[in-house]
C-alpha positions as CSV (number, residue, x, y, z in Angstrom):
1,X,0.0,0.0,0.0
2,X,2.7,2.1,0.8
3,X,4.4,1.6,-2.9
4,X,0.9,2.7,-4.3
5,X,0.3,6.0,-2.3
6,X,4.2,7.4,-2.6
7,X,3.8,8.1,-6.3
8,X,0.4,9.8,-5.3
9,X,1.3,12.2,-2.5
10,X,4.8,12.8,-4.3
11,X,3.2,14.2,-7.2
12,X,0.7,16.1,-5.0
13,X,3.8,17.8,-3.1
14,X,5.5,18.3,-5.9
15,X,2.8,20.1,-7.6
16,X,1.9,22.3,-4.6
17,X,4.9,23.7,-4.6
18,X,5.4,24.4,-8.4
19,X,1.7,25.8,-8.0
20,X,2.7,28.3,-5.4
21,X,5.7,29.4,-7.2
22,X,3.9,28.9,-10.8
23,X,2.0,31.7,-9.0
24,X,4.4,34.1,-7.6
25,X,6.1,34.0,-10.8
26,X,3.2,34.0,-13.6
27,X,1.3,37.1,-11.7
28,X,4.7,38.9,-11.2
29,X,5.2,38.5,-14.7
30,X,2.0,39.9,-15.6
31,X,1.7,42.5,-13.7
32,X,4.8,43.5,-15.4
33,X,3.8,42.9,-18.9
34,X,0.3,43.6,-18.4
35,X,-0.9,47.3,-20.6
36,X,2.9,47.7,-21.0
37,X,4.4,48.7,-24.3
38,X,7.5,48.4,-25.3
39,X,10.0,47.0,-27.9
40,X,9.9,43.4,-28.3
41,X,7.3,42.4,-25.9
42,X,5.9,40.5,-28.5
43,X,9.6,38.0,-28.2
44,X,9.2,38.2,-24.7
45,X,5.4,36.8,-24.5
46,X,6.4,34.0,-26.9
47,X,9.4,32.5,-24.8
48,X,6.9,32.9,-21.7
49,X,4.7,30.3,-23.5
50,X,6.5,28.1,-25.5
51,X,6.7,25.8,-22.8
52,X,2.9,25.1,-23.5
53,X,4.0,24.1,-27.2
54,X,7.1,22.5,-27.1
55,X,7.3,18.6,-26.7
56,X,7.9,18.0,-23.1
57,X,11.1,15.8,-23.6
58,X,12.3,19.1,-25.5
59,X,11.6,21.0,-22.2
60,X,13.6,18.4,-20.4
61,X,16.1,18.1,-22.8
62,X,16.7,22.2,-22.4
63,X,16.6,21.9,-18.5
64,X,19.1,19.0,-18.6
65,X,21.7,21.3,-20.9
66,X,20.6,24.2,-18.4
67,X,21.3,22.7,-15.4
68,X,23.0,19.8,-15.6
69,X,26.5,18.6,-14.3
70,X,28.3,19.6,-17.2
71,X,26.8,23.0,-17.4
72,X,28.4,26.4,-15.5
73,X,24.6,26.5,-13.6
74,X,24.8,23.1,-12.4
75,X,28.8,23.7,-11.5
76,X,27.6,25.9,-9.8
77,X,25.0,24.5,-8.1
78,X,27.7,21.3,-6.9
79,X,30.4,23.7,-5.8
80,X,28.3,25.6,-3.6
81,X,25.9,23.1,-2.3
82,X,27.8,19.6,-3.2
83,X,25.2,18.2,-4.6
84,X,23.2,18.3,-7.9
85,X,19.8,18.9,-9.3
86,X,19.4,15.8,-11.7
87,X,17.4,12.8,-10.4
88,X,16.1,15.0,-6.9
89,X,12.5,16.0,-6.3
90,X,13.7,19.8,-6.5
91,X,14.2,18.5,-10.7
92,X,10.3,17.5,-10.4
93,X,9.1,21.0,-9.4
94,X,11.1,22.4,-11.5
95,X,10.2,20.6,-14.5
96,X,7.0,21.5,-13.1
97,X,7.4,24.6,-13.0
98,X,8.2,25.0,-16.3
99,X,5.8,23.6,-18.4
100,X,2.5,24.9,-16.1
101,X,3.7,28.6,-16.0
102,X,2.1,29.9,-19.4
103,X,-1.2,28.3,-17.7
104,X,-0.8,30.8,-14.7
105,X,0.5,34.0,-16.5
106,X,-2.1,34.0,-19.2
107,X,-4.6,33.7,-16.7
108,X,-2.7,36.4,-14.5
109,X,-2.4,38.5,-17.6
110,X,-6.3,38.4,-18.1
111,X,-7.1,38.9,-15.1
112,X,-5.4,42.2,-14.4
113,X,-6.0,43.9,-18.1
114,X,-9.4,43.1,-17.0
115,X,-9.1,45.4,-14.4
116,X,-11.1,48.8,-14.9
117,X,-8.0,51.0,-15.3
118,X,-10.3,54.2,-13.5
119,X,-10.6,52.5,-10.0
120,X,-7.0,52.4,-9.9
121,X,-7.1,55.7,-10.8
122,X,-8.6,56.7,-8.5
123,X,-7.0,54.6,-5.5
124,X,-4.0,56.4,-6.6
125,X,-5.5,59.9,-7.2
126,X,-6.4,59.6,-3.7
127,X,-2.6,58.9,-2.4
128,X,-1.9,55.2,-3.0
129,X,1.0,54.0,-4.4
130,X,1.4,51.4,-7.1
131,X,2.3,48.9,-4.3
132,X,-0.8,49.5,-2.1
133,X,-3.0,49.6,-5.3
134,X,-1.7,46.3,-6.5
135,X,-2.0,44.8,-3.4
136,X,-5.1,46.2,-2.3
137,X,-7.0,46.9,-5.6
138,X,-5.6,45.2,-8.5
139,X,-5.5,41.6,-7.0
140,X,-8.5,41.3,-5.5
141,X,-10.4,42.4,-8.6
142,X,-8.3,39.5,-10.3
143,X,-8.8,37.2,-7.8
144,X,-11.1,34.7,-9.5
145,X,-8.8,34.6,-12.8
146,X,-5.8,34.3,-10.1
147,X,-7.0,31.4,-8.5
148,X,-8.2,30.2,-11.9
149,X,-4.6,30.1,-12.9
150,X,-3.3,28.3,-10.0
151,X,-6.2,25.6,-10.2
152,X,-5.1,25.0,-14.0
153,X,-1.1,25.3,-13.1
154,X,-1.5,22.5,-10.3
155,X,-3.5,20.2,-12.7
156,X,-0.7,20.7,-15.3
157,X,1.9,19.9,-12.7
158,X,0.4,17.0,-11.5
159,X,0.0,15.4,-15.0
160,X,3.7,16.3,-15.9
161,X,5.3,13.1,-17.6
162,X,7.7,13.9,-19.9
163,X,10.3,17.0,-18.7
164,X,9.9,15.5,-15.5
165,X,11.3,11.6,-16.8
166,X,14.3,13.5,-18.4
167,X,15.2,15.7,-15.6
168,X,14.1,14.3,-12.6
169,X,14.1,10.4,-13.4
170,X,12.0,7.7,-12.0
171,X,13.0,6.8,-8.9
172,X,10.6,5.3,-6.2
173,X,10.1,6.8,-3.4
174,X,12.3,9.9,-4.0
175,X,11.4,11.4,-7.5
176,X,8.5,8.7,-8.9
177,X,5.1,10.4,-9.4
178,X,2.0,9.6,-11.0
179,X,3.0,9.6,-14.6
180,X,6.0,7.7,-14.6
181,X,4.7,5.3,-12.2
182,X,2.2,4.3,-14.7
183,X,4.3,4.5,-17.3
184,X,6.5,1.7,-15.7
185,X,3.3,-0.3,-14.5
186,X,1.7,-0.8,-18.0
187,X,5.9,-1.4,-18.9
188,X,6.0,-4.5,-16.6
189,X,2.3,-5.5,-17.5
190,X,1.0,-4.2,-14.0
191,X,-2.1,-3.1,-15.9
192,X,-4.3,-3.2,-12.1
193,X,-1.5,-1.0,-10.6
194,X,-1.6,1.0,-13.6
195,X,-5.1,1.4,-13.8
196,X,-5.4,2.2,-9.9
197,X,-3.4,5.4,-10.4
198,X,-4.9,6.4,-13.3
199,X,-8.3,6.1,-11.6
200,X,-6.8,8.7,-8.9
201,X,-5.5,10.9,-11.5
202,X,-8.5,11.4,-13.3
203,X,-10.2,12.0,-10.0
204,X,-8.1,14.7,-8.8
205,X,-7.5,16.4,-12.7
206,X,-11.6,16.1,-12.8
207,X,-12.3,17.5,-9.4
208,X,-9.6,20.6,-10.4
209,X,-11.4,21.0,-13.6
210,X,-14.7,21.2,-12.2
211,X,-13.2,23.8,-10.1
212,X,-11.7,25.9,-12.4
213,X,-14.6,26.0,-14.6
214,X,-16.9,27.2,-11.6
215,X,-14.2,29.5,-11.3
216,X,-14.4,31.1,-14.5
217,X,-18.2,31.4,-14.3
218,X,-17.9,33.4,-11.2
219,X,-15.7,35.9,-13.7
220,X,-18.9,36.2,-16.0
C-alpha cells in the first residue's frame, strides 16, 4: 500500500509547490507585462509560453543542458551546495514549474487587463501607491482569474510526464510520481496498478477541472 500511495502524494507535493511558485512568478510576470508597451514584448510573450508548445522531452532536454553537471549553472549548483539537481524531487518542481507557467500567466495577464483601469485611478489619485493599489485593488479584482490560474497550473503539474522523466528520473520513493509510475506499471504488465493510479489521476485532474470551470463562471 505504501508503494501505491508514494507516487500519489509525491506528485501532490510536488505540484503544490510548483503551484505556489507557478503563481508568484506567472502574476509577477503579468503585472509587469500587463498594458505595457514596449520593444519586443511580443519575443518576450512568446518565450513565456512556449513551454505550452514545445514537446515535453524538448523542455527536459533544455533543462538537462541548463542545469546539468556539465553546465556552468549546475557547477555551480555542486560547488556551492555539493550536490546536484538531476534525479532530486527539487528537478520534479522544476520541470513542473516550467511547463504549467504559461497556464498561470495568461490567466494572470487576463485577469489584471481586465481590471477597470479608473478605480485604480482613483485609488492612486487619492494617495496610494502602485504597491498599495496592487495589493489592495488590482489583486482582489483578479482574484477569480488568479485562482483560476493556479487551479489549472497545479493540474498541469500533476500530470507532468515527460520534462519530469528526463530531468528528474524515476526513482521510487524519492522522484516517482503519477505519470512515470504508470508508465513503468503498463511497462512491466502491472495493468491493475496502472489502472489504480490512473483512476486517482483522473479524479483529482476532474475534481480541479470542475473547479476551475466554476471559477471562470464566477468571472462572468
Amino acid at each position: 500500500m505504501t508503494a501505491f500511495w508514494s507516487p500519489v502524494w509525491l506528485s501532490i507535493k510536488v505540484s503544490l509547490l510548483a503551484g505556489l511558485i507557478v503563481a508568484v512568478l506567472g502574476t509577477a510576470a503579468a503585472r509587469w507585462m500587463a498594458r505595457r508597451r514596449f520593444r519586443g514584448k511580443t519575443v518576450v510573450e512568446t518565450v513565456f509560453m512556449l513551454p505550452l508548445v514545445l514537446p515535453p522531452s524538448v523542455v527536459g532536454f533544455l533543462l538537462v543542458v541548463l542545469f546539468g553537471r556539465h553546465s556552468p549553472i549546475g557547477q555551480w549548483i555542486e560547488s556551492s551546495f555539493h550536490t546536484t539537481i538531476l534525479f532530486t524531487p527539487g528537478a520534479a518542481v522544476m520541470a513542473a514549474v516550467v511547463v504549467s507557467f504559461p497556464l498561470m500567466y495568461q490567466a494572470a495577464k487576463t485577469g489584471l487587463e481586465a481590471v477597470d483601469p479608473t478605480i485604480e485611478g482613483a485609488a492612486r489619485i487619492d494617495g496610494a501607491n502602485e504597491r498599495q493599489v496592487f495589493w489592495h485593488i488590482s489583486l482582489p479584482l483578479a482574484r477569480h482569474a488568479l485562482l483560476s490560474g493556479a487551479v489549472l497550473s497545479f493540474a498541469r503539474s500533476l500530470g507532468e510526464f515527460g520534462a519530469t522523466l528526463m530531468f528528474a528520473g524515476n526513482i521510487p520513493g524519492k522522484t516517482q510520481t503519477i505519470p512515470t509510475a504508470v508508465y513503468m506499471a503498463m511497462e512491466s504488465g502491472r495493468m491493475e496498478l496502472a489502472w489504480a493510479w490512473v483512476a486517482v489521476t483522473i479524479g483529482l485532474s476532474f475534481s480541479l477541472l470542475v473547479f476551475a470551470t466554476k471559477l471562470g463562471r464566477l468571472r462572468e
